[in-house]
C-alpha positions as CSV (number, residue, x, y, z in Angstrom):
1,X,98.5,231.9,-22.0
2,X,99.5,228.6,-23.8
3,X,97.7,228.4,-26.8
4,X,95.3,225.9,-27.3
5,X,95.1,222.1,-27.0
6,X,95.7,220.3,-30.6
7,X,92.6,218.3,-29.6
8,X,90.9,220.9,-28.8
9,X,91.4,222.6,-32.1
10,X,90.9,219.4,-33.7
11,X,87.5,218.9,-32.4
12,X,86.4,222.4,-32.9
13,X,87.4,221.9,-36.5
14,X,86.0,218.9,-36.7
15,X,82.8,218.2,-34.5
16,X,84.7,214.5,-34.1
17,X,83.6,213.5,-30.3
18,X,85.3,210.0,-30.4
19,X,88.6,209.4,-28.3
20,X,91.3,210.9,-29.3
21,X,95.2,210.4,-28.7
22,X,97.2,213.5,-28.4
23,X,99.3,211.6,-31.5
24,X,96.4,211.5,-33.9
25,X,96.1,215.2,-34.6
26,X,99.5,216.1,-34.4
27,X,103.3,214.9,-34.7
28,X,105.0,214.0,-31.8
29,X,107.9,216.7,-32.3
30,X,105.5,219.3,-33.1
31,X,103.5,218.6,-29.6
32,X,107.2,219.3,-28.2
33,X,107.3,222.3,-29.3
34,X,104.1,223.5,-28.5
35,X,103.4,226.2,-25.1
36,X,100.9,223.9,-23.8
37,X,103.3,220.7,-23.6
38,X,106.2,222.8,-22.2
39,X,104.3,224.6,-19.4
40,X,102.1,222.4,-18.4
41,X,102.7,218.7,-19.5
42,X,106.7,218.3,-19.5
43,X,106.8,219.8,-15.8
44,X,104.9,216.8,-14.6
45,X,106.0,214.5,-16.8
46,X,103.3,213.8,-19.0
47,X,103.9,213.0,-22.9
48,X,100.8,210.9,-23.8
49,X,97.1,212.0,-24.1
50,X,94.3,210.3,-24.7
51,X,90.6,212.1,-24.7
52,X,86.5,211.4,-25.3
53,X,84.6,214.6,-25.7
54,X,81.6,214.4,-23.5
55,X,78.5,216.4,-23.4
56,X,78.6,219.7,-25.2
57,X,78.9,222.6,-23.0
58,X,77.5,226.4,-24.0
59,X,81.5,227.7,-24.0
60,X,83.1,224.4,-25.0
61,X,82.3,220.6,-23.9
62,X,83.6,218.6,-20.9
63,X,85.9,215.5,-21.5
64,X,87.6,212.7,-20.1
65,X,91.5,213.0,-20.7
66,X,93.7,209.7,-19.8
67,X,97.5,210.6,-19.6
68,X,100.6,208.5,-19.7
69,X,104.0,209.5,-18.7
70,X,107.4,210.0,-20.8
71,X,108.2,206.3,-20.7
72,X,108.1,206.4,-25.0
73,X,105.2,204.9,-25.3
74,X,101.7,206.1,-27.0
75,X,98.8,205.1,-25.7
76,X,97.7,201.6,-27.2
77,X,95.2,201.3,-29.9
78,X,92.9,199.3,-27.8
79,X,92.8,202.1,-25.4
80,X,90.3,204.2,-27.3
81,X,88.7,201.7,-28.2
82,X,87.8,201.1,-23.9
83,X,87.1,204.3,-23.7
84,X,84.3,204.7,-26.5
85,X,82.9,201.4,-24.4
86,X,83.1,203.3,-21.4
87,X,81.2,206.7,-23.1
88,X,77.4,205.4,-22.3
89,X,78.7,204.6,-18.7
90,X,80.4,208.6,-18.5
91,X,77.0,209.9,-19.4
92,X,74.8,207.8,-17.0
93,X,76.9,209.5,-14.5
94,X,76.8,213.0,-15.8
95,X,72.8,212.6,-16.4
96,X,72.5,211.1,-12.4
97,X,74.3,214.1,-11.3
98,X,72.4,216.4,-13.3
99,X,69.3,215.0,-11.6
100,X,70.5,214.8,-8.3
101,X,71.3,218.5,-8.8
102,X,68.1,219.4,-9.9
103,X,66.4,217.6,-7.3
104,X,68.4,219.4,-4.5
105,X,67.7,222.4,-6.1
106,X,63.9,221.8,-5.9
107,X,63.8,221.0,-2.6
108,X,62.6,223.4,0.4
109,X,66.5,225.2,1.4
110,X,68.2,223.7,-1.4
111,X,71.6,225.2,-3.0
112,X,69.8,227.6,-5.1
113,X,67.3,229.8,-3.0
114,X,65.0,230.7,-6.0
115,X,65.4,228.0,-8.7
116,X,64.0,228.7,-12.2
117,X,60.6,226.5,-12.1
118,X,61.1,224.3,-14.7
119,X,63.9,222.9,-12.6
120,X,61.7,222.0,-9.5
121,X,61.0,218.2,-9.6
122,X,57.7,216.6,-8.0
123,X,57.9,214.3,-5.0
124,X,57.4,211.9,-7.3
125,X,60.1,212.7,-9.9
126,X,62.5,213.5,-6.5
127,X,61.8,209.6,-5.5
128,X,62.5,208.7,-9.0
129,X,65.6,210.6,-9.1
130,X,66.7,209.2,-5.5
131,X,66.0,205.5,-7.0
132,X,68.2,206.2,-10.0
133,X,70.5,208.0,-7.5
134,X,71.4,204.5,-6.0
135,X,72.0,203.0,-9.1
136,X,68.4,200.7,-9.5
137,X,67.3,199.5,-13.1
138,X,64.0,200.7,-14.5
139,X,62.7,197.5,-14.0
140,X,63.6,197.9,-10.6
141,X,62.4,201.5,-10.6
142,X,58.7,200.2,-11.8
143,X,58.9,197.6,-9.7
144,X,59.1,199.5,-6.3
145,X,57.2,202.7,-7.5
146,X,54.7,200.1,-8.5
C-alpha cells in the first residue's frame, strides 16, 4: 500500500470540495518523499495535481484530477479557478448518467433483473430522462412533452 493522497487527507480533514493543487496541502519536497508520488506518479512522470471533489460517495467521493508532468511547473492559479466553472457542468453529467441508469434499469430486461421499486421510472419519467439524455433544455423539454 502507498499511503494516502495528501488531498485526500486534506479533504477528509477538512470537508473543503473546492479544487485543489497537489501544492496547496503540502510542500513540494515533502510530496517527493511520499509512497504515493514514488510508486505511482514519478514512474509516469507526473509531478502536478490538480483536483475538484465531486459528489460524495458512501466510502469516499468521486473527483476530477487534472495532472501535469515534471516540466517544473505548478499548475496555474487560473486553472482552479476553470475548474470550479466547470463543477455545475461535471454534475449535469453525473446526474444524466444517474438517470439514464435508472431508466435502463426500469425497463423490461434491463441491467438489473429485479431493481428495488423506487428505482423504476414511468414511461413518462423514461421519455423525460431520454429528452434530457440528448441534452434538450427544460424549456425545450415542456415544450415537446407539451
Amino acid at each position: 500500500m502507498v499511503g494516502p493522497c495528501p488531498i485526500t487527507e486534506y479533504r477528509t480533514r477538512t470537508g473543503d470540495a473546492t479544487a485543489v493543487r497537489m501544492s496547496d496541502v503540502i510542500g513540494r519536497a515533502r510530496y517527493h518523499e511520499l509512497p504515493i508520488y514514488r510508486e505511482w506518479y514519478q514512474p509516469v512522470g507526473l509531478d502536478h495535481l490538480l483536483e475538484i471533489a465531486m459528489s460524495p460517495q458512501p466510502r469516499g467521493y468521486r473527483s476530477v484530477v487534472l495532472s501535469r508532468g515534471g516540466d517544473g511547473h505548478d499548475v496555474s492559479e487560473r486553472d482552479p479557478i476553470v475548474l470550479e466553472t466547470l463543477r455545475p457542468h461535471f454534475r449535469a453529467r453525473e446526474a444524466r448518467a444517474e438517470l439514464v441508469k435508472r431508466a435502463t434499469a426500469s425497463a423490461p430486461g434491463g441491467e438489473d433483473a429485479a431493481p428495488p421499486r423506487h428505482a423504476q421510472l414511468t414511461i413518462r419519467e423514461r421519455e423525460i430522462v431520454a429528452l434530457v439524455a440528448a441534452g434538450r433544455t427544460n424549456a425545450q423539454i415542456a415544450a415537446e412533452l407539451g
